[in-house]
mmCIF file as gemmi writes it, N, C-alpha and C atoms, coordinates in Angstrom:
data_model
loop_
_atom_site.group_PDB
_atom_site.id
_atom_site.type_symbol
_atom_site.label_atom_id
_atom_site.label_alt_id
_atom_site.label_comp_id
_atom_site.label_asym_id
_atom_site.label_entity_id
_atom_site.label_seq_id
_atom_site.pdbx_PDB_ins_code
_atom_site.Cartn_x
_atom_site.Cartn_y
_atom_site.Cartn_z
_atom_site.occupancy
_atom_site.B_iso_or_equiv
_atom_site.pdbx_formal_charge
_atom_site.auth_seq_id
_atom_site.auth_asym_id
_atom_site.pdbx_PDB_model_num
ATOM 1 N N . UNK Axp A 1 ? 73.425 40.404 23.088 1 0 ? 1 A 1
ATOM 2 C CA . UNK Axp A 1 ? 73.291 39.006 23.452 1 0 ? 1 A 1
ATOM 3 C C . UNK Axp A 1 ? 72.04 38.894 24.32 1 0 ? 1 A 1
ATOM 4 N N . UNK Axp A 2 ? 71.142 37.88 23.881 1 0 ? 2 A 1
ATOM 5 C CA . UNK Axp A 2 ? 70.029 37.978 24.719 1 0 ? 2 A 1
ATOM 6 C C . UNK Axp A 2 ? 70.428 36.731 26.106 1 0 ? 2 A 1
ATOM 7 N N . UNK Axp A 3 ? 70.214 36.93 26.972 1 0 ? 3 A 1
ATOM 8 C CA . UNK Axp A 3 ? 70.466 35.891 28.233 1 0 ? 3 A 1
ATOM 9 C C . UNK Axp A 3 ? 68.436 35.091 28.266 1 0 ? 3 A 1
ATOM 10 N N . UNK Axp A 4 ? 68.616 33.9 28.077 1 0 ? 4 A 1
ATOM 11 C CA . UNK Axp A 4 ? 67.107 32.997 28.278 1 0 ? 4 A 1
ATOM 12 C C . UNK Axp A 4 ? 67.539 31.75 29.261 1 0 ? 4 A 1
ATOM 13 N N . UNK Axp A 5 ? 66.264 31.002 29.78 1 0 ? 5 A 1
ATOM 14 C CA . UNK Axp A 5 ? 66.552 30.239 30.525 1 0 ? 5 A 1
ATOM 15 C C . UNK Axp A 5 ? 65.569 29.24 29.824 1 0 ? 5 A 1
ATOM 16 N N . UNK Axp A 6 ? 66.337 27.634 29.432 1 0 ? 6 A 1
ATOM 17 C CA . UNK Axp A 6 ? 65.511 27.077 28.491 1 0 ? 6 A 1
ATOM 18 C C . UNK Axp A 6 ? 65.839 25.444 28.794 1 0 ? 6 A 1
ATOM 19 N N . UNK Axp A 7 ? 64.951 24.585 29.146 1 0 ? 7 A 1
ATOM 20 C CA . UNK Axp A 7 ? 65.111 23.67 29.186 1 0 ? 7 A 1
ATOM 21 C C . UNK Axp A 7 ? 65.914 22.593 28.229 1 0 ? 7 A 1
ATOM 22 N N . UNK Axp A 8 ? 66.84 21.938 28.285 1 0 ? 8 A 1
ATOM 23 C CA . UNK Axp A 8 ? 67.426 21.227 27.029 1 0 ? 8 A 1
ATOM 24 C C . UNK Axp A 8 ? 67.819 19.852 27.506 1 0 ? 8 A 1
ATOM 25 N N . UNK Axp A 9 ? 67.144 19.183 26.184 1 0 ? 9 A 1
ATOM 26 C CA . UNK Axp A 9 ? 67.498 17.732 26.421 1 0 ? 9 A 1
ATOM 27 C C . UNK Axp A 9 ? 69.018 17.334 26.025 1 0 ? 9 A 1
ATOM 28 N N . UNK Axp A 10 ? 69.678 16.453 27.525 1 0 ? 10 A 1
ATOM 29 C CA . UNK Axp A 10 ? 70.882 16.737 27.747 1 0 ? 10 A 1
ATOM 30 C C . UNK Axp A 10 ? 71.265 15.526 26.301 1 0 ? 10 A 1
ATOM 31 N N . UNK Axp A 11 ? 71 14.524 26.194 1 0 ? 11 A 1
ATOM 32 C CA . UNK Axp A 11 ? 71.652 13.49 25.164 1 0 ? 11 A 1
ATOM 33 C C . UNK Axp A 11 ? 71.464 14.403 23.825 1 0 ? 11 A 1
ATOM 34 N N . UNK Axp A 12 ? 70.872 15.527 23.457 1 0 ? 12 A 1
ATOM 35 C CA . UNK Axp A 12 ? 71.152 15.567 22.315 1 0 ? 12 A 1
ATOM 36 C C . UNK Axp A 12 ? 71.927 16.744 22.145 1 0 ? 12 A 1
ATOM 37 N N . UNK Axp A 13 ? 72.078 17.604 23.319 1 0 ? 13 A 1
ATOM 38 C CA . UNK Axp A 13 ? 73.473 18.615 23.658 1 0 ? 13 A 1
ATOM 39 C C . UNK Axp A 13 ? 74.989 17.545 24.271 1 0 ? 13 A 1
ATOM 40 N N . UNK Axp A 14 ? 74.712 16.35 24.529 1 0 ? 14 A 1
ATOM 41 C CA . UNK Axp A 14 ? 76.043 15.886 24.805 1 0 ? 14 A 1
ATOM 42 C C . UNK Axp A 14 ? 76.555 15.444 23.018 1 0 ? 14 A 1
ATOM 43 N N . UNK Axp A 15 ? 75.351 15.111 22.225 1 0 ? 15 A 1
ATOM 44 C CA . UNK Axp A 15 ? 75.533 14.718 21.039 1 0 ? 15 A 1
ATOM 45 C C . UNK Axp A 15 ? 76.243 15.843 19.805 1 0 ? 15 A 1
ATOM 46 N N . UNK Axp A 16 ? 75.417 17.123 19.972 1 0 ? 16 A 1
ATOM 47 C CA . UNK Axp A 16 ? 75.967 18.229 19.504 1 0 ? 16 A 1
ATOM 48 C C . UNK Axp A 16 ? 76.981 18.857 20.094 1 0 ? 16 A 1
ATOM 49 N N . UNK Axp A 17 ? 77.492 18.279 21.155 1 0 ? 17 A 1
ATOM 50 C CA . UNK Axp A 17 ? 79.306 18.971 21.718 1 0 ? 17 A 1
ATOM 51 C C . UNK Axp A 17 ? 79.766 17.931 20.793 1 0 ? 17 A 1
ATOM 52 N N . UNK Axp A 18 ? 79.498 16.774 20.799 1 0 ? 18 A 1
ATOM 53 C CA . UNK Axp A 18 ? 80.636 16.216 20.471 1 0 ? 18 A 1
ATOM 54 C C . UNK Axp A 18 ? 80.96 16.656 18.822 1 0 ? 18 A 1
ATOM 55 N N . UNK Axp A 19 ? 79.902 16.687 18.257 1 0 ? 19 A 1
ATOM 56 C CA . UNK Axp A 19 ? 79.813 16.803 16.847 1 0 ? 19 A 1
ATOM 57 C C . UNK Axp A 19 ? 80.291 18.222 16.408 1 0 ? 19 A 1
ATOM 58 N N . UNK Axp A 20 ? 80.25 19.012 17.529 1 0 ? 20 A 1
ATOM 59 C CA . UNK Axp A 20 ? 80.907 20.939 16.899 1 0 ? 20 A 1
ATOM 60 C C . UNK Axp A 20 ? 82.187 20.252 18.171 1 0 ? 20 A 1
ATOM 61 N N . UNK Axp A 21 ? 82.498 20.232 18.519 1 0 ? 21 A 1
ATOM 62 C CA . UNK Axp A 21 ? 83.56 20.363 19.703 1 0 ? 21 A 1
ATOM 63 C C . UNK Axp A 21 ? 84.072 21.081 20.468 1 0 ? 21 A 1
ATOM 64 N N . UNK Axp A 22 ? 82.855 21.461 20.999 1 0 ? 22 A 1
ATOM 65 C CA . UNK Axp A 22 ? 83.013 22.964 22.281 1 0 ? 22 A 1
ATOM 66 C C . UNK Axp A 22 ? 83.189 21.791 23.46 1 0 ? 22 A 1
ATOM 67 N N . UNK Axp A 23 ? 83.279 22.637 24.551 1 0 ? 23 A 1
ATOM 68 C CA . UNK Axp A 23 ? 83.184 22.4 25.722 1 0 ? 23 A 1
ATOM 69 C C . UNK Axp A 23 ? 82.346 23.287 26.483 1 0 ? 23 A 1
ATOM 70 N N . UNK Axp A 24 ? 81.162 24.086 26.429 1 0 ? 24 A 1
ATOM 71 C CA . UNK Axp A 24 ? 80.178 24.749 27.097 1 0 ? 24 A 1
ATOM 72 C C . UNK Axp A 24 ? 78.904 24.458 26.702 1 0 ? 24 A 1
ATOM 73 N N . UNK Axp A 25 ? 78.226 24.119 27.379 1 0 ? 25 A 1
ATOM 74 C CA . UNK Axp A 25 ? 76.561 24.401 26.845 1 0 ? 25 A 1
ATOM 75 C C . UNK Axp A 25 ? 76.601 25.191 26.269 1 0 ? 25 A 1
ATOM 76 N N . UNK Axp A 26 ? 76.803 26.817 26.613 1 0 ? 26 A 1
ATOM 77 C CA . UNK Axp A 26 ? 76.712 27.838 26.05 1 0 ? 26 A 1
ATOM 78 C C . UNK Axp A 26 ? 77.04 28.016 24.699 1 0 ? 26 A 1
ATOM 79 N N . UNK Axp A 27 ? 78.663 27.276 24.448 1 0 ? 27 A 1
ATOM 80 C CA . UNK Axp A 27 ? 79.302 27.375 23.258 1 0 ? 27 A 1
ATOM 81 C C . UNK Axp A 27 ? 78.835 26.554 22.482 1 0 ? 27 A 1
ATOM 82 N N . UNK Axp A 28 ? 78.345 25.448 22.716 1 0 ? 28 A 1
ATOM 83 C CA . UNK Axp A 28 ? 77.817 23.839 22.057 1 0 ? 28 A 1
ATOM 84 C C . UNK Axp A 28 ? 76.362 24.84 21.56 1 0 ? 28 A 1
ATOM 85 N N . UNK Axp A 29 ? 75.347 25.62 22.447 1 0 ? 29 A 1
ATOM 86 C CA . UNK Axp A 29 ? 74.164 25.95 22.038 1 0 ? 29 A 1
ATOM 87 C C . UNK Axp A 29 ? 74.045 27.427 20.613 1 0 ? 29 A 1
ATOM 88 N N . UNK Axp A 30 ? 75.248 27.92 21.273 1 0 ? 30 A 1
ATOM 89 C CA . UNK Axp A 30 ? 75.692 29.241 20.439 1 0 ? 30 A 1
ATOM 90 C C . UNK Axp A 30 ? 75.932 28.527 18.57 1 0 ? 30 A 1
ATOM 91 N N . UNK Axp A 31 ? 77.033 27.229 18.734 1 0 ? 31 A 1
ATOM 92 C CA . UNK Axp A 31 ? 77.899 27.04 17.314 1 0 ? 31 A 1
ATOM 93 C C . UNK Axp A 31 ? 76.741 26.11 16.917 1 0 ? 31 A 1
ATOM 94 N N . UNK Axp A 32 ? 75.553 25.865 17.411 1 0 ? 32 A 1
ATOM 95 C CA . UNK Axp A 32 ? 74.127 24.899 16.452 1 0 ? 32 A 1
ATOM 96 C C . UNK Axp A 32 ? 73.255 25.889 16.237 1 0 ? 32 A 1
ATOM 97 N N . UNK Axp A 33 ? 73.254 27 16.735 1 0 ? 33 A 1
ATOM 98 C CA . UNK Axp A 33 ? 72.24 27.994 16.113 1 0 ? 33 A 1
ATOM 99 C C . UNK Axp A 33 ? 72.946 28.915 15.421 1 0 ? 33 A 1
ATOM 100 N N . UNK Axp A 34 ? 74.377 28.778 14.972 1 0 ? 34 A 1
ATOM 101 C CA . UNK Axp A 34 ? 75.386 29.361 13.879 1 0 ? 34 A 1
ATOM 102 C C . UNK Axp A 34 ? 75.441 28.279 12.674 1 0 ? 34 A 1
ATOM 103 N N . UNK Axp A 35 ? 75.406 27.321 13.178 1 0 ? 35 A 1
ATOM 104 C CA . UNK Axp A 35 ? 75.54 26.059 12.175 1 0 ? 35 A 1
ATOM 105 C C . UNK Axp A 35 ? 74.063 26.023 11.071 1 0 ? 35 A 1
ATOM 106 N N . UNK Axp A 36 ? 73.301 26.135 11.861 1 0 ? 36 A 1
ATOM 107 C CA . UNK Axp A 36 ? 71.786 26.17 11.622 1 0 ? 36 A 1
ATOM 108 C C . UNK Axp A 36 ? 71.92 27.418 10.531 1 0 ? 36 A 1
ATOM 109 N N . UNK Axp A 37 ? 72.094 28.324 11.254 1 0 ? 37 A 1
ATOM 110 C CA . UNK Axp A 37 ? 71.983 30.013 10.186 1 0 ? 37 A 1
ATOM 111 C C . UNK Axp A 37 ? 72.965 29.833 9.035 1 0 ? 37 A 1
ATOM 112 N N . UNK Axp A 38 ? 74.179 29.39 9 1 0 ? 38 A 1
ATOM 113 C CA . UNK Axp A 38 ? 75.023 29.109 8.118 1 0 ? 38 A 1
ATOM 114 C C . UNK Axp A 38 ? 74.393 28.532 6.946 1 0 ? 38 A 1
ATOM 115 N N . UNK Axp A 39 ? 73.978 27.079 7.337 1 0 ? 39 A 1
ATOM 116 C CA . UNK Axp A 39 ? 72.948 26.327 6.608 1 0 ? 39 A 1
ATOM 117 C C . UNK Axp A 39 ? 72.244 26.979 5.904 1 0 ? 39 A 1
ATOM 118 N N . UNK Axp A 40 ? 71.799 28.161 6.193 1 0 ? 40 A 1
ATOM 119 C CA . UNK Axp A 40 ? 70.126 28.299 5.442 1 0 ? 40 A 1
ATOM 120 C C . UNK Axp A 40 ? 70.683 29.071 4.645 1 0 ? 40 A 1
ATOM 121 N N . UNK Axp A 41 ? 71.62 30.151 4.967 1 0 ? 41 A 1
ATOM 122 C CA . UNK Axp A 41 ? 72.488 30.88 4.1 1 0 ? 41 A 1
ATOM 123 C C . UNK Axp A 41 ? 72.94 30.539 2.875 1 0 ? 41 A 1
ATOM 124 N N . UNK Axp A 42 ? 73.64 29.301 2.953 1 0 ? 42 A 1
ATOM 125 C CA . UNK Axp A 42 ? 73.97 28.22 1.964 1 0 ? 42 A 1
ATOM 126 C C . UNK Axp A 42 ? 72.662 27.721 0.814 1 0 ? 42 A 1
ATOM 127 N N . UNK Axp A 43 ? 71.85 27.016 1.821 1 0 ? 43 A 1
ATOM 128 C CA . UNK Axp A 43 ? 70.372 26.908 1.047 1 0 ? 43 A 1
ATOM 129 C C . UNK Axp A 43 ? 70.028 27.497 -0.158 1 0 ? 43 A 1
ATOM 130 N N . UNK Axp A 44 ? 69.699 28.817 0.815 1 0 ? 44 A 1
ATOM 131 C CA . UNK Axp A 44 ? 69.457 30.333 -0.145 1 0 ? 44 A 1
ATOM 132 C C . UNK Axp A 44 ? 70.256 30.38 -1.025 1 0 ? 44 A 1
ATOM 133 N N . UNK Axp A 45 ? 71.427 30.757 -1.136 1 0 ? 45 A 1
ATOM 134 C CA . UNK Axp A 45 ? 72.782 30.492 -2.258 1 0 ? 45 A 1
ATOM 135 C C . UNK Axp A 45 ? 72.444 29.839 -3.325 1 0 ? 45 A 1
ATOM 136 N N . UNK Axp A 46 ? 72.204 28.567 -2.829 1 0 ? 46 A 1
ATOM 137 C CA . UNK Axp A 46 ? 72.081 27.28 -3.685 1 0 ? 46 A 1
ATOM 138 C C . UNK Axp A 46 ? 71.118 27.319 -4.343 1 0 ? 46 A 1
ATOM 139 N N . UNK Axp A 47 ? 70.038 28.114 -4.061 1 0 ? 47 A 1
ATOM 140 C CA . UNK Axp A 47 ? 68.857 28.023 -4.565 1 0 ? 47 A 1
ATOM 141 C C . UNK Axp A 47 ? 68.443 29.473 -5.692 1 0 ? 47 A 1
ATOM 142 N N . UNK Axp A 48 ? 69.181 30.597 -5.025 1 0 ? 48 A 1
ATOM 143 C CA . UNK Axp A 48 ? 69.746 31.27 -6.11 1 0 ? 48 A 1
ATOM 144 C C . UNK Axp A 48 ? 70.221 31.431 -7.277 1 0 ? 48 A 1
ATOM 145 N N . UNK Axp A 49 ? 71.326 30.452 -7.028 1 0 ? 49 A 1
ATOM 146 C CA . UNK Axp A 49 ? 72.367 29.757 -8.141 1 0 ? 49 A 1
ATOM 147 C C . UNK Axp A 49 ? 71.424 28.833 -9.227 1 0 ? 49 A 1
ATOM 148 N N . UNK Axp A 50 ? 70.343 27.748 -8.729 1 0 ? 50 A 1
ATOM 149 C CA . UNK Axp A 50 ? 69.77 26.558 -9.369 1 0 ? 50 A 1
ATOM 150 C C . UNK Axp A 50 ? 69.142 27.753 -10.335 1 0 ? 50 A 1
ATOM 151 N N . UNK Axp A 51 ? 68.785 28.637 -10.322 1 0 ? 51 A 1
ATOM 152 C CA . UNK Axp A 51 ? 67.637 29.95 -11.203 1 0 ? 51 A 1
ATOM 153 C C . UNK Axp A 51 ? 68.113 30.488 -12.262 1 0 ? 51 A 1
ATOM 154 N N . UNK Axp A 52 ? 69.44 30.482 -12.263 1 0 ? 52 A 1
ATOM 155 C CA . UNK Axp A 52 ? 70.37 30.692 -13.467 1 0 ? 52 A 1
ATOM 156 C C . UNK Axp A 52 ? 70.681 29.972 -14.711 1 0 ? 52 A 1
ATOM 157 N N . UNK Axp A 53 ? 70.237 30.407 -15.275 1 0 ? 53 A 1
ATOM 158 C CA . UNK Axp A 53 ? 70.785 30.145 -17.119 1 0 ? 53 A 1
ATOM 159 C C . UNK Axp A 53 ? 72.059 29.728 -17.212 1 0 ? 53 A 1
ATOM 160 N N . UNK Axp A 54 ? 72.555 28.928 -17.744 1 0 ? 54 A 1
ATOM 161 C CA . UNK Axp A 54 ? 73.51 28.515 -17.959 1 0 ? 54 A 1
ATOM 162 C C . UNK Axp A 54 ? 73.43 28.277 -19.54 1 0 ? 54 A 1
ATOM 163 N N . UNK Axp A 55 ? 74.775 28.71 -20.462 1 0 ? 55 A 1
ATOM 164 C CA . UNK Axp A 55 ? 74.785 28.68 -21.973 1 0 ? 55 A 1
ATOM 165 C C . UNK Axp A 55 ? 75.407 27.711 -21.759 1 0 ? 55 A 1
ATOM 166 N N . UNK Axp A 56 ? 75.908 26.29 -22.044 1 0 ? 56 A 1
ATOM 167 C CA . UNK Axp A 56 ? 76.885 25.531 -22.028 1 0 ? 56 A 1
ATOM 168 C C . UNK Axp A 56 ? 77.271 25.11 -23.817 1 0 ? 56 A 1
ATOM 169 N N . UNK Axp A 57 ? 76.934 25.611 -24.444 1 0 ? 57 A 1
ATOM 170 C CA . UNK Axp A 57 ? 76.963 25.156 -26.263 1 0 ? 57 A 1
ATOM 171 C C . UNK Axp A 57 ? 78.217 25.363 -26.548 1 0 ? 57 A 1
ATOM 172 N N . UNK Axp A 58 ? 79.318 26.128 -26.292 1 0 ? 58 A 1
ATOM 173 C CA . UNK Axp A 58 ? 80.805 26.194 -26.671 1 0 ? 58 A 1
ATOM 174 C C . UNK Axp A 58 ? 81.437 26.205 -24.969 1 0 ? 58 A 1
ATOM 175 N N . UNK Axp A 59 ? 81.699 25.096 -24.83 1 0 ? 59 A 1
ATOM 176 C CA . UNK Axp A 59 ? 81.944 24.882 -23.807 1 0 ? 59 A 1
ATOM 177 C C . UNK Axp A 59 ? 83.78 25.234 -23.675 1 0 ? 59 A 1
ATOM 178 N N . UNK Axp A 60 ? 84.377 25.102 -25.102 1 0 ? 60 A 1
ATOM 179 C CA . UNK Axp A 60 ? 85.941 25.24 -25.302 1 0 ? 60 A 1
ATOM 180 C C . UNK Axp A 60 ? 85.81 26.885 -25.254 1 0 ? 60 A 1
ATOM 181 N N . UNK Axp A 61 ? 85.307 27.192 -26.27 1 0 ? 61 A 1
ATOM 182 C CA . UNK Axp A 61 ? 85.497 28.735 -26.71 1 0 ? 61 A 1
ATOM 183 C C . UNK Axp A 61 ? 84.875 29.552 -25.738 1 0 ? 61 A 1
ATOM 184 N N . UNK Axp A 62 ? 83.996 29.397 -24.877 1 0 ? 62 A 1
ATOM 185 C CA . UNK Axp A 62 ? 83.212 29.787 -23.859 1 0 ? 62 A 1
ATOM 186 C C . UNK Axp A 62 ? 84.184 30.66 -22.19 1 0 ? 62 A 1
ATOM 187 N N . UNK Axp A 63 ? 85.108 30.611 -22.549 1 0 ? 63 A 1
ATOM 188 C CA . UNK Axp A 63 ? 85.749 30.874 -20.789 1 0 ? 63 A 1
ATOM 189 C C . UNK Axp A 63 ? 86.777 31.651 -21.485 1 0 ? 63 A 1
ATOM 190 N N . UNK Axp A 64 ? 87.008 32.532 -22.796 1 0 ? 64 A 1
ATOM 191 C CA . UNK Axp A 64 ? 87.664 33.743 -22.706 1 0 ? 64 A 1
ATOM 192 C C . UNK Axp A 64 ? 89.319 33.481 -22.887 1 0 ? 64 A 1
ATOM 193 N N . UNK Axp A 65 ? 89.738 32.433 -22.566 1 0 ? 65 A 1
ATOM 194 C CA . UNK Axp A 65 ? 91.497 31.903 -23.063 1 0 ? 65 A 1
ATOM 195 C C . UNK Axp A 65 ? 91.447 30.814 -24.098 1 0 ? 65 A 1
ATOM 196 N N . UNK Axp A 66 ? 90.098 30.521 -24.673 1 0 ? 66 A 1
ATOM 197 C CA . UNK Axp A 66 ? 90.09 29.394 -26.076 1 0 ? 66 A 1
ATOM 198 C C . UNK Axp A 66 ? 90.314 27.86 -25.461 1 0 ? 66 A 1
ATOM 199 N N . UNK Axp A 67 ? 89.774 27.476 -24.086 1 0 ? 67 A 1
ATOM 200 C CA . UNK Axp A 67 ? 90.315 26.446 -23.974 1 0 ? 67 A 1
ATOM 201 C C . UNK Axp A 67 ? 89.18 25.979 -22.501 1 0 ? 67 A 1
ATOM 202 N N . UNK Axp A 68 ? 89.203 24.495 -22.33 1 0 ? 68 A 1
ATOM 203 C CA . UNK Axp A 68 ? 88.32 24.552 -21.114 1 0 ? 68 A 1
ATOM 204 C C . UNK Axp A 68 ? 88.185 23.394 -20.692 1 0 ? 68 A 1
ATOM 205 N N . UNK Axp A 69 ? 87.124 22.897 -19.797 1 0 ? 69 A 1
ATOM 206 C CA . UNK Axp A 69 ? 86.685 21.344 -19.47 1 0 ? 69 A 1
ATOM 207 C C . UNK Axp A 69 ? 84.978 21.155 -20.563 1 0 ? 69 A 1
ATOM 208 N N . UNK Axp A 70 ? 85.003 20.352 -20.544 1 0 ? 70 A 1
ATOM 209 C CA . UNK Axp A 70 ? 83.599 20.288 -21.578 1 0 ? 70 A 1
ATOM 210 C C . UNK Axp A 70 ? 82.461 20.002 -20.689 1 0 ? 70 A 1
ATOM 211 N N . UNK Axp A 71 ? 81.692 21.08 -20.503 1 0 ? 71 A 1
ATOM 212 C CA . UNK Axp A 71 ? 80.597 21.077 -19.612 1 0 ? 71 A 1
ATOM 213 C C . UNK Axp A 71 ? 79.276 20.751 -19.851 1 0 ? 71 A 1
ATOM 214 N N . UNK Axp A 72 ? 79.007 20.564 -21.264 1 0 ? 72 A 1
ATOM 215 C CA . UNK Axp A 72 ? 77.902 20.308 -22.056 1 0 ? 72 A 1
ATOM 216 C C . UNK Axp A 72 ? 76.971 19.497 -21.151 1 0 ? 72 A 1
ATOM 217 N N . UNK Axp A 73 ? 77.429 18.633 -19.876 1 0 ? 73 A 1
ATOM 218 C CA . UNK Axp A 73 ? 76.436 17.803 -19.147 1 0 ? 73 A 1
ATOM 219 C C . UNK Axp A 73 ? 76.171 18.556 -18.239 1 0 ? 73 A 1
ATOM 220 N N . UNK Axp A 74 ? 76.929 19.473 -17.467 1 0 ? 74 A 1
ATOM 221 C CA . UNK Axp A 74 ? 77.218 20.067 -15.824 1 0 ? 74 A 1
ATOM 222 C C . UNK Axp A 74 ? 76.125 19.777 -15.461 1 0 ? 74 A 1
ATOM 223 N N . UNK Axp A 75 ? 75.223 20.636 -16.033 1 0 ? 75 A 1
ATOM 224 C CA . UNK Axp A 75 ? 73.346 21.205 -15.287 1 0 ? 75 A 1
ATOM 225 C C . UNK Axp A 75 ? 73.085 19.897 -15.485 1 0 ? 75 A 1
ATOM 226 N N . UNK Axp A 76 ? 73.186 18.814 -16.33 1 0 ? 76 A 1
ATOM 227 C CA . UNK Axp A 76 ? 72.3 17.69 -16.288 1 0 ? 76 A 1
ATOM 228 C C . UNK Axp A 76 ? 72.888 16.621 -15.38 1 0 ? 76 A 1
ATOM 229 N N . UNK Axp A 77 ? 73.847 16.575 -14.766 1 0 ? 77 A 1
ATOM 230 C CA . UNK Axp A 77 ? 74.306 15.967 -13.699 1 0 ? 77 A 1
ATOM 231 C C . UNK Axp A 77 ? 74.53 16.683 -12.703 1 0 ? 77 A 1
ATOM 232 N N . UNK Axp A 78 ? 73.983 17.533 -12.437 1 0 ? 78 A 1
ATOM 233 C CA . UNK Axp A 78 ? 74.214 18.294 -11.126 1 0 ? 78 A 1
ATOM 234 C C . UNK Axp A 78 ? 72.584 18.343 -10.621 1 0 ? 78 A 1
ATOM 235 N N . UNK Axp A 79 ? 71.325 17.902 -11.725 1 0 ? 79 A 1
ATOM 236 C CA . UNK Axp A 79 ? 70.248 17.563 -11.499 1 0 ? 79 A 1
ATOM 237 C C . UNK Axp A 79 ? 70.045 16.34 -11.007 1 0 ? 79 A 1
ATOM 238 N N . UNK Axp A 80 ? 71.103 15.384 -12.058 1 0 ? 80 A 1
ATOM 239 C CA . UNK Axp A 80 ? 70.564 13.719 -11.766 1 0 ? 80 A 1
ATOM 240 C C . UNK Axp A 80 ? 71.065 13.219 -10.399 1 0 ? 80 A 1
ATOM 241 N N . UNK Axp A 81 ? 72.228 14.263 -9.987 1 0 ? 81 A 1
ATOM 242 C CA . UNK Axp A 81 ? 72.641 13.667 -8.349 1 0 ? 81 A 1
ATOM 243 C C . UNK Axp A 81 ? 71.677 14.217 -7.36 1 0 ? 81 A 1
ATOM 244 N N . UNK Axp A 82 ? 71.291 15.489 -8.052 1 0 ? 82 A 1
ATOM 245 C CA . UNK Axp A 82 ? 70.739 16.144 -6.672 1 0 ? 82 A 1
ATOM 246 C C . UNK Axp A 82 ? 69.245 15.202 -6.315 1 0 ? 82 A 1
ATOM 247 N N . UNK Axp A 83 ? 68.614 14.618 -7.343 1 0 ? 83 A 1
ATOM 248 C CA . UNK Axp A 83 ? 67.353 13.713 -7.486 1 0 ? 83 A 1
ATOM 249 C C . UNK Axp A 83 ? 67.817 12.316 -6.946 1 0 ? 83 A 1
ATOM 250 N N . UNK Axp A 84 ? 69.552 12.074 -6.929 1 0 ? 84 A 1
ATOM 251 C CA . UNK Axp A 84 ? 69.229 10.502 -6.452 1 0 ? 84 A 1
ATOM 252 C C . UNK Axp A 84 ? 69.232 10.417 -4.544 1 0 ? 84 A 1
């Protein structure tokens, strides 16, 4: 654990307790630079995932028990939301 001494503007640490719901500076400053890292983690993931091929052409016969949801749009609405 590194110990620093750092100036912080108090309205936007009273804003981020309320929004994680600690009760410490410490804990309020600790769970936004976890929140933050979480985030990017996710990002990365997500951005991983967008790089992938997807076959969607037998969307029934496709998942191994002969049966399924029909995905033939997924990738093309999982584009048109992410753009609106």
């Amino acid at each position: 654990m590194t110990r620093i001494t750092v100036d912080v503007n108090d309205e936007w640490l009273a804003a981020a307790r309320e929004v994680l719901g600690t009760d410490t500076k410490v804990a309020t400053i600790n769970a936004a630079l976890h929140s933050f890292a979480v985030r990017r983690q996710a990002k990365d993931i997500v951005a991983a995932f967008d790089g992938v091929e997807l076959d969607l052409t037998d969307p029934h016969g496709g998942f191994g028990y002969g049966g399924g949801r029909d995905l033939t749009r997924l990738a093309e609405d999982a584009r048109e939301s992410n753009a609106a």
